[in-house]
N, C-alpha and C positions, 0 to 999 in steps of 0.2 A: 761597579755593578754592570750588569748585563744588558743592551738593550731590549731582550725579549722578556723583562721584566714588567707584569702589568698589577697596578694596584686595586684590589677588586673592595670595595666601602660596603659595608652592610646597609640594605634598603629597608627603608621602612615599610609599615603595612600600607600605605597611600599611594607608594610606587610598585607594588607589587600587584595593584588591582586589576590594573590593564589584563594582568598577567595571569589570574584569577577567572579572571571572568573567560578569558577566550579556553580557556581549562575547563568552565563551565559549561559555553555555550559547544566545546567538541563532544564535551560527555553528553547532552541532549540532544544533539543530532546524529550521534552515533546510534543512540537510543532508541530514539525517533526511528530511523533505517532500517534497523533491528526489528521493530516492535510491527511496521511496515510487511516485510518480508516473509514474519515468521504470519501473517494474518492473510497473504496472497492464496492465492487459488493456486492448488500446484498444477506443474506442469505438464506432471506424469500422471494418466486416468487409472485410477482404483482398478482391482483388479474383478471387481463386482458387474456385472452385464447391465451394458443400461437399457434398460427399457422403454418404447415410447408408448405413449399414451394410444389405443385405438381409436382408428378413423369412425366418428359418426357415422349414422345410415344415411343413407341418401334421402327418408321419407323424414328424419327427425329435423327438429329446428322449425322455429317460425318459419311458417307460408306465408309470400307475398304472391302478389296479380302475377307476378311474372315464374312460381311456380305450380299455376295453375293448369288444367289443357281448356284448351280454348273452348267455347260455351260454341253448342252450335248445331 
């Protein structure tokens, strides 16, 4: 016989868990990344104009003492 001959045993389902699990735990993290990414704000802005909100007047908004003219 050859020395590049290697005997391979059939594993039971108790040794194959390790082996199971980290197959489980790459499919949810893969998941996870995916699921991450596809929920991001993209990068690139819509082709839609944005808009901003108009500046107040200058008379609107609570008056304080200090936008009063002085008493006199």
């Amino acid at each position: 016989m050859s020395e590049d001959y290697y005997y391979r045993r059939r594993l039971g389902a108790t040794e194959m868990m390790p082996a199971i699990g980290v197959g489980v735990a790459a499919g949810l993290t893969g998941f996870y990344l995916v699921h991450l990414l596809v929920q991001r704000t993209p990068l690139v802005p819509s082709a839609a104009p944005v808009r901003e909100p108009p500046l107040p007047d200058a008379t609107s908004g609570p008056a304080g003492p200090w936008d009063k003219p002085p008493a006199g």
